[in-house]
N, C-alpha and C positions, 0 to 999 in steps of 0.2 A: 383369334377365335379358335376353341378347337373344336374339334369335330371328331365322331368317338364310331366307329362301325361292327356290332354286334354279328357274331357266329355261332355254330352249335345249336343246340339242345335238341329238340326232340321228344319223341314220345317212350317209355320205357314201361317194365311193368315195378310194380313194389319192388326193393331190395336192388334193385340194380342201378348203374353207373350213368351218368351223360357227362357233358363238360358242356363249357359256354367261355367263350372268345369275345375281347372286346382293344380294337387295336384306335390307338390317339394319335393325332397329329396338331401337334402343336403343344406349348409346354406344359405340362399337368404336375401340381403339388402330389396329389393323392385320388386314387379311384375308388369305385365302390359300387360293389350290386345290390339293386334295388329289388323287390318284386311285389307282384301284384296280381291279385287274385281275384275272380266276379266280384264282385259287391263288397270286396273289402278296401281297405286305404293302401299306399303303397307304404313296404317297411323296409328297412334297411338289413341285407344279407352280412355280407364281408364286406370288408376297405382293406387298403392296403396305402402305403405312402414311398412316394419315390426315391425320398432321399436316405431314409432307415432302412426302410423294407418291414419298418412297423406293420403287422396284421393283427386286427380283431372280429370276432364273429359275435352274431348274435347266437343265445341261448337255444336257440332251435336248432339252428344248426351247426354248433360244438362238437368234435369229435365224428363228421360225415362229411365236410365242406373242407378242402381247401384254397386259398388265395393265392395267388404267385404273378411275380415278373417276368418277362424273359429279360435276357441281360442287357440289352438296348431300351429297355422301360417304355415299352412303345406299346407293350400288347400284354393286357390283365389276363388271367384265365381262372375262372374257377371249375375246381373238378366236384363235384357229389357224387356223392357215393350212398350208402342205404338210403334209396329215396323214400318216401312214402308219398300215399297220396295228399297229402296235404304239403306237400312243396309243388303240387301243380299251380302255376302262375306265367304271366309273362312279366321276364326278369330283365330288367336295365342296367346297363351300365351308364354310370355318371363320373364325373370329372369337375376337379376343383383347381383354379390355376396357384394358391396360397392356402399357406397354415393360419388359419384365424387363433386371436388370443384364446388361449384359456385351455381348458383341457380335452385334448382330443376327443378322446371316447366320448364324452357330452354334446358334443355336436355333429359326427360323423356322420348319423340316420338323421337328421336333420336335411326335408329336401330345400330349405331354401340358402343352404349351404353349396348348393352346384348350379352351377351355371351351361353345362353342356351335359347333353343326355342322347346317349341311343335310341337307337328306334324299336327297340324291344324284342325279345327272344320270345316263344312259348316253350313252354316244358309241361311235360304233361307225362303223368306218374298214374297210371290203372293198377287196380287190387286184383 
């Protein structure tokens, strides 16, 4: 079973930086931030896979967001950077023990593809 413990984030105003920490214990295929906003569904941020170092991001945050390992692949981080207020959420880290058939990118934001999840960051971004 793993078990995934979330760090970071914080409150910032527009245009500025946080990061968010999520360290695993026990074997992990591939991670991925999730978030989640009042009233809206959870969607899928970045992933990243242990054995490539494969990353993908969503279209929102291309080009502001990045994903990374440390070298013992124990502990995800993603950095943002130009935030706006509409990346206020609290964001998840999740964790999948295998690579399912088929093509990555198609199921990555897919939550019934993980089986362990943190217990949530907030972040919060003011104008």
């Amino acid at each position: 079973q793993v078990q995934l413990v979330e760090s970071g984030g914080g409150s910032v105003q527009a245009g500025g930086a946080l990061g968010l920490s999520c360290r695993a214990s026990g074997y992990v295929a591939y991670m991925t931030w999730f978030r989640q906003a009042p009233g809206k569904e959870r969607e899928g941020v970045a992933t990243i896979t242990h054995a490539s170092g494969f990353t993908y991001y969503a279209d929102f945050v291309k080009g502001r967001f990045t994903i990374s390992l440390d070298n013992a692949k124990e502990t995800m981080t993603l950095q943002m950077n130009s935030l706006t207020p509409e990346d206020t959420a609290i964001y998840y880290c999740a964790a999948s023990e295998y690579m399912a058939p088929g093509a990555f990118v198609r199921y990555w934001s897919s939550l019934d593809a993980y089986t362990a999840w943190g217990q949530g960051i907030q972040v919060t971004v003011s104008s």
